[in-house]
C-alpha positions in Angstrom: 0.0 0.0 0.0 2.9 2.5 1.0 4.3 1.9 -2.7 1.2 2.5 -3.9 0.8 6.1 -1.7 4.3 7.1 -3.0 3.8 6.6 -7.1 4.1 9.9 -8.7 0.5 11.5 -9.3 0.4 12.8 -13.6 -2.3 14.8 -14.2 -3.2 15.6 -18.1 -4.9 18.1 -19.2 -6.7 18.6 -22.7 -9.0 17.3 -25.1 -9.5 16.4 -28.9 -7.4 14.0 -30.4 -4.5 14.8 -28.9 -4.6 13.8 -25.3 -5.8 10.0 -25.4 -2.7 9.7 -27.4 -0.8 11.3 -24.9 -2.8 8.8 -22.3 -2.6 5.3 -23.7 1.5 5.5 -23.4 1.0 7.0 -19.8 -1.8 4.3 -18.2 1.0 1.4 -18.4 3.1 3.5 -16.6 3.9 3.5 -12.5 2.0 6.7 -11.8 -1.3 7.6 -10.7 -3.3 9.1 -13.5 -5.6 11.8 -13.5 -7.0 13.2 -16.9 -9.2 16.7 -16.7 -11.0 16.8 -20.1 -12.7 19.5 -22.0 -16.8 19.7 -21.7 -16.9 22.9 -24.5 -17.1 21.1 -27.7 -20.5 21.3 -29.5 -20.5 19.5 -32.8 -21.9 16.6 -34.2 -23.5 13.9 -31.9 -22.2 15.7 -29.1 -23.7 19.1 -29.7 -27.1 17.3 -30.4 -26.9 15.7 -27.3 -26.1 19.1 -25.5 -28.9 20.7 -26.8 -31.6 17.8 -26.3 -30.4 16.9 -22.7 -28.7 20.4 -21.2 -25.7 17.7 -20.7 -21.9 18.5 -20.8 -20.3 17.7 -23.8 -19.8 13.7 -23.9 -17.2 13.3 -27.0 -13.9 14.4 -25.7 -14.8 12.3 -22.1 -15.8 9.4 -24.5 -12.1 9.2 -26.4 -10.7 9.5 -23.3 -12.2 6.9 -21.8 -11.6 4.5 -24.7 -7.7 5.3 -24.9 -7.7 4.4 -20.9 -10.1 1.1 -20.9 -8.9 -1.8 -20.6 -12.3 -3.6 -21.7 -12.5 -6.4 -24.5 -11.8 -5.0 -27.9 -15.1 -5.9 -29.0 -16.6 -3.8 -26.3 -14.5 -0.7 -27.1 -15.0 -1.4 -30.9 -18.9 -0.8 -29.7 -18.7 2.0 -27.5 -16.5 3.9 -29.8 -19.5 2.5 -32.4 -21.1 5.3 -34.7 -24.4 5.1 -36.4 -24.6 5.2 -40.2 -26.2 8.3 -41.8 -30.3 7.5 -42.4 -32.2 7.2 -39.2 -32.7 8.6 -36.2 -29.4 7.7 -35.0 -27.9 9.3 -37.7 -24.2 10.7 -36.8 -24.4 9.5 -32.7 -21.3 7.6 -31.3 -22.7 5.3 -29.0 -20.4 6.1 -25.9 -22.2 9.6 -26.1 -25.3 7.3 -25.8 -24.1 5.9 -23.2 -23.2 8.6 -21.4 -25.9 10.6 -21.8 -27.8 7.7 -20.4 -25.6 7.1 -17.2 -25.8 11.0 -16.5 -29.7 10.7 -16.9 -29.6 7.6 -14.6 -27.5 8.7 -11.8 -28.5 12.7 -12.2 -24.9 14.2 -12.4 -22.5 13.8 -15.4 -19.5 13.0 -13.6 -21.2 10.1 -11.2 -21.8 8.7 -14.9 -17.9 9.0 -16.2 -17.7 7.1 -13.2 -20.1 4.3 -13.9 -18.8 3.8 -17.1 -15.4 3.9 -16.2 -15.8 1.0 -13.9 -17.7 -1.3 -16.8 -15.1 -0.7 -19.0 -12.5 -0.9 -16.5 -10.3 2.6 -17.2 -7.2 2.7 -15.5 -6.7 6.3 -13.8 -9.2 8.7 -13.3 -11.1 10.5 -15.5 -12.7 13.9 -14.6 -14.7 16.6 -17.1 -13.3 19.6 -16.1 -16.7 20.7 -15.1 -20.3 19.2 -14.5 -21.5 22.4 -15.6 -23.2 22.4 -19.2 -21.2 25.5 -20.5 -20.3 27.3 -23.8 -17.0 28.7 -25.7 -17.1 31.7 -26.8 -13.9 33.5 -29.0 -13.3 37.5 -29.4 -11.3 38.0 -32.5 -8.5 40.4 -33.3 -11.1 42.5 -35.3 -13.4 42.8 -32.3 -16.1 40.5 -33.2 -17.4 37.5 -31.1 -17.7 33.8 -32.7 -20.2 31.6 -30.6 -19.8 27.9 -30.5 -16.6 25.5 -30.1 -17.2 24.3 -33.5 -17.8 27.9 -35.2 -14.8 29.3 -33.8 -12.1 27.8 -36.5 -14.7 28.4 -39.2 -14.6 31.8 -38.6 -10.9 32.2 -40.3 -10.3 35.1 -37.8 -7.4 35.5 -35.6 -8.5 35.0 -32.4 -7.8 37.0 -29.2 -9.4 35.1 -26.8 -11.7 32.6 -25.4 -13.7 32.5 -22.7 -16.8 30.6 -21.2 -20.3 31.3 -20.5 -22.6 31.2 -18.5 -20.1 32.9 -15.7 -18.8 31.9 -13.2 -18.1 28.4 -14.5 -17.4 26.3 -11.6 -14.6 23.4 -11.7 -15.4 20.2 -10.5 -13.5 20.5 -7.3 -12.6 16.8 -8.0 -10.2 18.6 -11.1 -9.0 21.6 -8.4 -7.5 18.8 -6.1 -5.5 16.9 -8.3 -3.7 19.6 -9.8 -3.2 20.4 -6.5 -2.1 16.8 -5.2 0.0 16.5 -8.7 4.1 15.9 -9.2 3.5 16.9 -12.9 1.0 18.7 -14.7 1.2 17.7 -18.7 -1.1 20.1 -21.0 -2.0 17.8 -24.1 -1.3 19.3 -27.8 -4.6 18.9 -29.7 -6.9 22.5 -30.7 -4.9 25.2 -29.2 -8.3 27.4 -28.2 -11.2 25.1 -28.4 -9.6 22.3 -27.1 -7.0 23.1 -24.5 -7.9 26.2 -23.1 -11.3 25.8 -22.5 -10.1 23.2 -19.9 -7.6 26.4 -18.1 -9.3 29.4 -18.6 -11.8 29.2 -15.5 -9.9 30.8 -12.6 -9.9 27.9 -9.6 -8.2 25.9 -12.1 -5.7 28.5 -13.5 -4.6 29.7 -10.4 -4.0 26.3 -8.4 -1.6 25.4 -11.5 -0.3 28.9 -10.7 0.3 27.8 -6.9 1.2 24.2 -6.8 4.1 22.4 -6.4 4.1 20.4 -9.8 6.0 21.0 -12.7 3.6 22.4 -15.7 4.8 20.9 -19.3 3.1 22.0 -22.1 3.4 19.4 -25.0 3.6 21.4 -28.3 1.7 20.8 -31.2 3.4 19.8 -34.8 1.7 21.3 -37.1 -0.3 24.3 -37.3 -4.2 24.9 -37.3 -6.1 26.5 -40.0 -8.4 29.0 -38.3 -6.8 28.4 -34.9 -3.4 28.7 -35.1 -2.0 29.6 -38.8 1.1 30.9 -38.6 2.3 30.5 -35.2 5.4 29.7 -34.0 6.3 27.7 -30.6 6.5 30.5 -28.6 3.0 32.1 -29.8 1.1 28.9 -28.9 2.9 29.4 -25.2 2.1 32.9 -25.4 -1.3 32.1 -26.2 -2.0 30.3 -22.9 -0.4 32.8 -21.1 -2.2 35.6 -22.2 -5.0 33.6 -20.7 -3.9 31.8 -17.9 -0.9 33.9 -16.5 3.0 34.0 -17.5 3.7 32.1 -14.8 1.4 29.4 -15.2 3.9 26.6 -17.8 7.2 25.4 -16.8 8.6 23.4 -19.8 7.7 22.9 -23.0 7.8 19.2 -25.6 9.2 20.0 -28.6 9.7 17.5 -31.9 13.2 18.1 -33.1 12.6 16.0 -36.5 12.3 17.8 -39.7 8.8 16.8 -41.4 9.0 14.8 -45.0 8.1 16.9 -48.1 5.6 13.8 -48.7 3.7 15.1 -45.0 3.8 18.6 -45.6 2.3 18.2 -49.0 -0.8 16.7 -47.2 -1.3 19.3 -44.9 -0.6 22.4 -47.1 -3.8 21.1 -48.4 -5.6 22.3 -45.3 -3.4 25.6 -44.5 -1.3 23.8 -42.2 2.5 23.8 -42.0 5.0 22.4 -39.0 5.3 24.2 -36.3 8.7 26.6 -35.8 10.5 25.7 -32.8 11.6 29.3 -32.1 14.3 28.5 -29.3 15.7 31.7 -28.4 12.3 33.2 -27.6 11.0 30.2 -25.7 14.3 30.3 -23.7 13.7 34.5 -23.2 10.5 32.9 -22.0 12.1 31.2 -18.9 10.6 27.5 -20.6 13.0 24.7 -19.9 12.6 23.0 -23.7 13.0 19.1 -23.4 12.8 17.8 -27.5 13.2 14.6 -29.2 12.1 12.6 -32.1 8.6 12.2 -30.6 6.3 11.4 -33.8 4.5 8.2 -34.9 5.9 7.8 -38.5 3.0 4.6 -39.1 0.3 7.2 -38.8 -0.9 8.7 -42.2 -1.4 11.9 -40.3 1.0 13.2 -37.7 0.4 12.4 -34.4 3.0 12.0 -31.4 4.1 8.6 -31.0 2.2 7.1 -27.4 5.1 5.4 -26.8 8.2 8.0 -27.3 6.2 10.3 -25.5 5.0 8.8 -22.6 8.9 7.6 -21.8 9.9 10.9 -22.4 7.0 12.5 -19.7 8.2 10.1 -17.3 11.8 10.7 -17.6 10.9 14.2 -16.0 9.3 12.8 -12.9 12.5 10.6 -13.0 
């Protein structure tokens, strides 16, 4: 039990499809796991769902919950299961289902994550960063307002900021105490402001990773985003959460150090999307420790960080 007490407590922090990468290298690891998901995305089966049942959003708990399950493949091929366009079902992922159904059952969203957690046996622990049914809202550089986590990147804007309505959002308190409790604090690449801030951005949550004692990494994206983040260097996705969250607030910062093939570039030049500059100097002017490596899956049609290198390389900064 003692060994137990003394593992090094990881919490990550994110959403889209970046963070269960991130997570299914980390849950065969020594460590306690805690993951604090988004609840702002509105799209697709999820956004229906919102709007039908007042309900956080489901999706971005649902991934989560698959990449740290350690159910029958069948059952995970099931839950992560998505209707064919035609009927009624049309578009729904039947984990949101599911969810939608626990929260309905027990009355509160997270005593559902819970529920469903157990069935499918998740390792860690999952909590949405809120049980609070709550919307993201973006100011652009021009001064207008976009409504809507999926409208936001649409918008082909530059975006100021985010925030969240209806205010105050509270945190689940569940999320304030294990940033609190945690050794490291890992913020997942994925949708720079419709993914990863919206799980920051409320200010319980913001200021105890201000305060505690845990090292904040920020694991950088690869590429850019069209509509999100076009153009931006290392340093100006950093920037970006600091502006909302406080200078103070990251520690390190996950860097690829591989050049990109012409073959992958190609592909995402398509959608306005081009590697990500490492800008050292500024990230060091910054006060960022920078810890790189060769940390992408090359099997992967599309880029994505390789589970493996990357969970080593989280855990060799708790070592």
């Amino acid at each position: 039990m003692s060994q137990e007490k003394s593992l090094p407590r990881v919490v990550v922090i994110g959403g889209g499809t970046g963070m269960p990468v991130l997570l299914r290298g980390l849950k065969n690891l020594p460590i306690h796991l805690t993951a604090l998901v988004t609840v702002a995305d509105d799209g697709g089966s999820t956004g229906r769902l919102r709007n039908e049942m007042a309900i956080p959003a489901p999706g971005d708990i649902r991934n989560v919950i698959a990449a740290l399950s350690d159910a029958e493949p069948m059952l995970l091929e099931l839950f992560q299961h998505r209707f064919a366009v035609g009927n009624g079902l049309s578009g729904h992922s039947m984990g949101n289902l599911l969810l939608a159904a626990m929260t309905s059952i027990t009355g509160n969203f997270y005593t559902g994550i819970k529920e469903i957690s157990r069935v499918l046996n998740v390792k860690g622990k999952i909590y949405p960063i809120s049980n609070e049914n709550m919307s993201l809202h973006a100011k652009m550089e021009d001064g207008s307002i976009v409504s809507g986590e999926s409208n936001i990147p649409l918008s082909n804007k530059r975006i100021k900021r985010v925030f969240l309505s209806p205010q105050p959002v509270q945190p689940l308190p569940n999320a304030v105490r294990a940033i609190e409790k945690a050794d490291l604090v890992v913020i997942a690449p994925g949708s720079l402001y419709t993914s990863i801030l919206p799980t920051m951005i409320m200010p319980q949550i913001y200021e105890v990773m201000r305060d505690a004692a845990a090292k904040v990494v920020y694991v950088c994206n690869v590429m850019t985003q069209a509509g999100e983040t076009t153009g931006y260097t290392a340093s100006e996705h950093v920037q970006a959460i600091s502006n909302h969250i406080g200078a103070d607030c990251v520690d390190a910062i996950v860097v690829h150090n591989e050049p990109i093939s012409k073959a992958v570039r190609a592909v995402y030049a398509e959608e306005n999307a081009e590697p990500v500059i490492y800008d050292t100097d500024r990230l060091l002017d910054m006060g960022l420790q920078i810890i790189e490596g060769d940390i992408i899956d090359y099997s992967q049609a599309t880029l994505r960080h390789d589970t493996q290198k990357i969970s080593k390389l989280l855990y060799s900064i708790i070592d």
